[in-house]
Backbone bond lengths (Angstrom), bond angles and torsions (degrees), N, CA, C in turn:
res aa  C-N    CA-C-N  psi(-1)  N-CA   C-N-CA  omega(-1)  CA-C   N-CA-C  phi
1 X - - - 1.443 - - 1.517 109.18 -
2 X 1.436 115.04 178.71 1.617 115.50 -168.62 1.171 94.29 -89.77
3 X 1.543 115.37 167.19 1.491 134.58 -155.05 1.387 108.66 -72.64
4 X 2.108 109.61 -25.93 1.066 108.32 -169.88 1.874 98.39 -86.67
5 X 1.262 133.63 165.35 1.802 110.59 162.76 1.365 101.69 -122.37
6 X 1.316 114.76 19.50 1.771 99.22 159.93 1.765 104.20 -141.62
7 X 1.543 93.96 161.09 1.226 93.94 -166.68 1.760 123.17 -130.79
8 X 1.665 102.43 98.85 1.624 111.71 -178.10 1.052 117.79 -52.51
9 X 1.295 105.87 122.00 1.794 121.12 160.84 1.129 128.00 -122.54
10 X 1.006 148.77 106.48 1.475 139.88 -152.63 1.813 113.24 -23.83
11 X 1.093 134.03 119.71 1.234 141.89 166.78 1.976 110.01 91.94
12 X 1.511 109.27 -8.61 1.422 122.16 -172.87 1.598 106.13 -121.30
13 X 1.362 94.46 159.86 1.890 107.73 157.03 1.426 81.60 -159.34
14 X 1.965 85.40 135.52 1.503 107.77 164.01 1.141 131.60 -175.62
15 X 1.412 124.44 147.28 1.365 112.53 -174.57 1.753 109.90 -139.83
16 X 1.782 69.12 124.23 1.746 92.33 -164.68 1.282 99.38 -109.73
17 X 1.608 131.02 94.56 1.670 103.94 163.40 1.409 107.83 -86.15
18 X 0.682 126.20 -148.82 2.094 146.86 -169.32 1.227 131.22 -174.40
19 X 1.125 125.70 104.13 1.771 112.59 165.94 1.595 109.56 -74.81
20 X 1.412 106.12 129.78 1.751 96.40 171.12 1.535 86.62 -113.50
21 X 1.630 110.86 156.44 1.581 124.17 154.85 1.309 100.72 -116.91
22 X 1.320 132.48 137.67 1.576 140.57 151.45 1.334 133.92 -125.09
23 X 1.039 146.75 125.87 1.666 152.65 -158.84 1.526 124.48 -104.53
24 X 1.068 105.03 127.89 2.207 88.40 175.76 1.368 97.41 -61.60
25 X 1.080 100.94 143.39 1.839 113.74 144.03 1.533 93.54 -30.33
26 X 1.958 101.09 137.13 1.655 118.99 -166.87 1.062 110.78 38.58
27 X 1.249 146.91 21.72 1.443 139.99 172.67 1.253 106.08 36.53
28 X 1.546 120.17 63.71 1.148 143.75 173.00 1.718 122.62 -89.05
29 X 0.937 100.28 132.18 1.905 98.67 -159.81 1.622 84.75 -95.68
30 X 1.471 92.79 99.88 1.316 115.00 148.10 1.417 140.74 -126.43
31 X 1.492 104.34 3.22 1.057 121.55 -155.79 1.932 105.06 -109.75
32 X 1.464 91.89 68.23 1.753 106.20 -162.59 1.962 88.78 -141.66
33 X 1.429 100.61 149.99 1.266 128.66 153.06 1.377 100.09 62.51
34 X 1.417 130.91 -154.41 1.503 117.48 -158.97 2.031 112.71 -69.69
35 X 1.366 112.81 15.79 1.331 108.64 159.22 1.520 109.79 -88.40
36 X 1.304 128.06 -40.87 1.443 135.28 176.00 1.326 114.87 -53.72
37 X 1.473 111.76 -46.11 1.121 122.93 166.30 1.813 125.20 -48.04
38 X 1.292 111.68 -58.76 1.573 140.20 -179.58 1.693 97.59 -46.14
39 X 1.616 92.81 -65.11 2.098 104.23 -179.30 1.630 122.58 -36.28
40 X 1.727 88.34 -56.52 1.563 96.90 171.75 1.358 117.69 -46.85
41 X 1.328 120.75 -43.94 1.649 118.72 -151.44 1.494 85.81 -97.40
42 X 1.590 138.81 -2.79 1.212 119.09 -165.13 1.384 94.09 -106.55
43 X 1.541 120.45 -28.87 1.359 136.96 -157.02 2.214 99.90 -82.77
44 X 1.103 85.53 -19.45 1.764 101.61 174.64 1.531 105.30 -83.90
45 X 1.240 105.01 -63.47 1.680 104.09 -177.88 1.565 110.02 -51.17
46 X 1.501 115.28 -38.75 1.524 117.50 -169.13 1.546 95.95 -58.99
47 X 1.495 116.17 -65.35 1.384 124.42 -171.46 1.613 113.09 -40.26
48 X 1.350 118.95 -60.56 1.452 129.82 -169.99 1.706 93.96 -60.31
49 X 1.486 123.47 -38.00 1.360 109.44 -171.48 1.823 110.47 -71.18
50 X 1.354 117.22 -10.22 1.180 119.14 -140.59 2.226 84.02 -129.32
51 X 1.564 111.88 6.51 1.354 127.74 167.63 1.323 105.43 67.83
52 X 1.668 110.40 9.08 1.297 103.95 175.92 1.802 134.68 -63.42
53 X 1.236 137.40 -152.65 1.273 111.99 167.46 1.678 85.26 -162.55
54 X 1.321 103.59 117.05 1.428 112.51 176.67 1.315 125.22 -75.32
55 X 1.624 131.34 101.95 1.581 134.55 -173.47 1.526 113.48 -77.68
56 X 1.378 120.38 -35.41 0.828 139.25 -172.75 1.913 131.90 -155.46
57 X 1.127 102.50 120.69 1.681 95.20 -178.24 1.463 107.31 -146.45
58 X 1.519 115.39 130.19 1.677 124.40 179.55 1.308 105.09 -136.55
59 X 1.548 117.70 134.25 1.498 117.70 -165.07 1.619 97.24 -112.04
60 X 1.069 129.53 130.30 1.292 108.57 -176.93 1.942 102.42 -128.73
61 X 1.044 121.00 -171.62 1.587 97.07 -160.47 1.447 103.24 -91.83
62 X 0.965 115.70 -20.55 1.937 100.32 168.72 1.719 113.68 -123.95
63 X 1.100 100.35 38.11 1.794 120.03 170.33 1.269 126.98 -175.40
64 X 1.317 130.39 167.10 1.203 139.64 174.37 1.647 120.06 -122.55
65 X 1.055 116.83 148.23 1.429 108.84 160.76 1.803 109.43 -122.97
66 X 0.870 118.71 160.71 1.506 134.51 158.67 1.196 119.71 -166.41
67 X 1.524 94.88 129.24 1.137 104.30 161.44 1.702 122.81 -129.65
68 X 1.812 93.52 149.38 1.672 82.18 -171.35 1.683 101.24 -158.89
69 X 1.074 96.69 166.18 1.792 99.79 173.20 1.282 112.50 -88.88
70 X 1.438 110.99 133.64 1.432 107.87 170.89 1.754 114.88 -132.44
71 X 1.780 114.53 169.48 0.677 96.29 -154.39 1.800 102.78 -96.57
72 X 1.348 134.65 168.10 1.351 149.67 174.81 1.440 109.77 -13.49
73 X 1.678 98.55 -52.87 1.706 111.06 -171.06 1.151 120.76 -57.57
74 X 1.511 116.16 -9.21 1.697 113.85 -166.04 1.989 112.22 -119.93
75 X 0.799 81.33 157.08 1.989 80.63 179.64 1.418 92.32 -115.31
76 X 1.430 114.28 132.75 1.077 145.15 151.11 1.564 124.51 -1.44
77 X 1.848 77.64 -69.36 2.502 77.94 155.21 1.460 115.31 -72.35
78 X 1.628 126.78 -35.33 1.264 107.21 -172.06 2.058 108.64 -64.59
79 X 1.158 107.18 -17.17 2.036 106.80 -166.36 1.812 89.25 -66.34
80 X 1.535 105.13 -47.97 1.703 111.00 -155.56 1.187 108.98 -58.46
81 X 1.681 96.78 -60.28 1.695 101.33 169.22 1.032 139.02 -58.28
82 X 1.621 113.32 -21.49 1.497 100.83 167.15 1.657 115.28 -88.39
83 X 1.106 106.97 -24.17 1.900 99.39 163.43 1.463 124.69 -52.74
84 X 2.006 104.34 -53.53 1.304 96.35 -178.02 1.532 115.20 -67.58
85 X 1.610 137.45 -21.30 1.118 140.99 -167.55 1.273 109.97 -74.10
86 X 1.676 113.41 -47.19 1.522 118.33 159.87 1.457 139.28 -47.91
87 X 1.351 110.66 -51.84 1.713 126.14 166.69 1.519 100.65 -49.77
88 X 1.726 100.51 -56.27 1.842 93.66 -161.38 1.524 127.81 -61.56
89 X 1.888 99.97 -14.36 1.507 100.17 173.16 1.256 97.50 -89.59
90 X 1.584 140.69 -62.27 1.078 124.73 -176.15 1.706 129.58 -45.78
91 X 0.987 96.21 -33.52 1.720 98.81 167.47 1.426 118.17 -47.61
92 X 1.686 96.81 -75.06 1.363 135.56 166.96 2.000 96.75 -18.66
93 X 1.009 102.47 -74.76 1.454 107.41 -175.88 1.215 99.98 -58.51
94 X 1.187 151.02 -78.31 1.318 123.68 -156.43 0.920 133.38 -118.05
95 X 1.472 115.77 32.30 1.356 130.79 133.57 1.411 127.11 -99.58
96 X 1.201 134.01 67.88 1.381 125.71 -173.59 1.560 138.94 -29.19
97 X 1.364 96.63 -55.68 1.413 126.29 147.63 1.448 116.25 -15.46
98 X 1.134 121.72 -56.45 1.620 126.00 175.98 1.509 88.71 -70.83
99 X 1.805 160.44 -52.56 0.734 134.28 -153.92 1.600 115.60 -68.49
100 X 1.357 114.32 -36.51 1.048 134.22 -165.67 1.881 107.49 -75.70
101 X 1.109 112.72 -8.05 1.557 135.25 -160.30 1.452 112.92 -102.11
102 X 1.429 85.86 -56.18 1.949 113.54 -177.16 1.685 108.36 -109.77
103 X 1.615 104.87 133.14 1.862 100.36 144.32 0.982 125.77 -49.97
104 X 1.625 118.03 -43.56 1.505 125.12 166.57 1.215 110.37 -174.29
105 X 1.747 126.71 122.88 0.952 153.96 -151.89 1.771 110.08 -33.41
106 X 1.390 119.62 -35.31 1.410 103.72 -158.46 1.628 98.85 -144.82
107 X 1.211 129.63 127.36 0.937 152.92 160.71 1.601 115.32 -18.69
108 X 1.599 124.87 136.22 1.144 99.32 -165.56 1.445 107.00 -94.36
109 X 1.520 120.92 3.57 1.354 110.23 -179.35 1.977 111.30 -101.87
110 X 1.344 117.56 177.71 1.470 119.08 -176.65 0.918 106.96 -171.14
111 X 1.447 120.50 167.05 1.528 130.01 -171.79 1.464 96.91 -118.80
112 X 1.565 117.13 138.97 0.933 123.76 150.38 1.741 113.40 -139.24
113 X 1.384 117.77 145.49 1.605 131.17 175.42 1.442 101.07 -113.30
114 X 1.309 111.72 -167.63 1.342 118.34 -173.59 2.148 91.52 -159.50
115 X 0.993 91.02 119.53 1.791 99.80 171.02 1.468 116.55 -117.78
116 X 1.452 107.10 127.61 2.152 118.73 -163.15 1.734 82.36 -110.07
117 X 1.455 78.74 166.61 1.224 81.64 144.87 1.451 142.20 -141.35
118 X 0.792 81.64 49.75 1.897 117.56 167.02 1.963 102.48 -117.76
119 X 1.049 123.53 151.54 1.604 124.57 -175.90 1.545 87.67 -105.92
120 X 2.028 102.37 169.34 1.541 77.13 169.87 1.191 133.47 -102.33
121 X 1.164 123.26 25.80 1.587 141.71 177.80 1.352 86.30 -67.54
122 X 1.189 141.66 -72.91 1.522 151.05 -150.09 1.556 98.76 -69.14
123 X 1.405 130.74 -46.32 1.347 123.54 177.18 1.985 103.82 -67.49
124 X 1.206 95.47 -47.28 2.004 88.01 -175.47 1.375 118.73 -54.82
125 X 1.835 113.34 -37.14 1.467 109.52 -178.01 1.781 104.96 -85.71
126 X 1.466 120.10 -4.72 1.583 99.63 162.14 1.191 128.73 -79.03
127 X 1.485 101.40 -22.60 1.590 120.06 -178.11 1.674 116.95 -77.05
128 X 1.569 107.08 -25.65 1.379 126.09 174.50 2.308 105.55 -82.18
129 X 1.171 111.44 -30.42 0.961 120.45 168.83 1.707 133.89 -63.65
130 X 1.743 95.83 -33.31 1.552 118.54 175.89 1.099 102.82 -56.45
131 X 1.629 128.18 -58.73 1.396 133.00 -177.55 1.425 126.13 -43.35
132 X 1.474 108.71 -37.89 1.347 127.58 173.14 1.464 131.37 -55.18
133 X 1.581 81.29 -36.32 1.853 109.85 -173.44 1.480 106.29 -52.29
């Protein structure tokens, strides 16, 4: 993660990372050689446009992972969906091949978690502690 671990936004601090998982349509291994390549660099631009900050990303040929911090303003489905919606046209376009392959490149379901760093045992007994106060 970045050097800083929380993250100012006018009126907020927070730190949200995310694991997303996402799949082609049939979990079809297509996602090799200069398409893997293309995703990465598109899947970066999406993030940075979207103020995210990428910790981690591995493309593997019939999935993805990312993970990244994002900021307060976004929900979880809006980060995924706008990555997978972005890649799949840019892909889509210039790789044809995937059109001809896929109905449409990526599956409509995905995984996402969320990792603190605090667990939540440690958030319930501070919150159980407030009362005490």
């Amino acid at each position: 993660m970045s050097a800083e671990r929380y993250r100012h936004i006018r009126g907020s601090v927070a730190t949200l990372p995310y694991h997303f998982v996402w799949c082609p349509k049939f979990r079809r291994k297509v996602l090799v050689g200069p398409v893997k390549t293309a995703l990465r660099r598109w899947i970066a631009a999406k993030a940075a446009d979207l103020s995210c900050e990428i910790v981690a990303l591995e493309v593997m040929p019939d999935h993805v992972h990312l993970f990244l911090q994002a900021p307060p303003t976004h929900a979880p489905q809006h980060i995924v969906n706008q990555i997978k919606g972005y890649t799949s046209h840019e892909l889509r376009a210039k790789f044809p091949v995937l059109k001809s392959r896929l109905p449409s490149l990526w599956s409509r379901s995905y995984y996402v978690g969320s990792a603190g760093v605090v667990s939540t045992a440690t958030i319930q007994k501070y919150i159980e502690q407030q009362r005490k106060s």
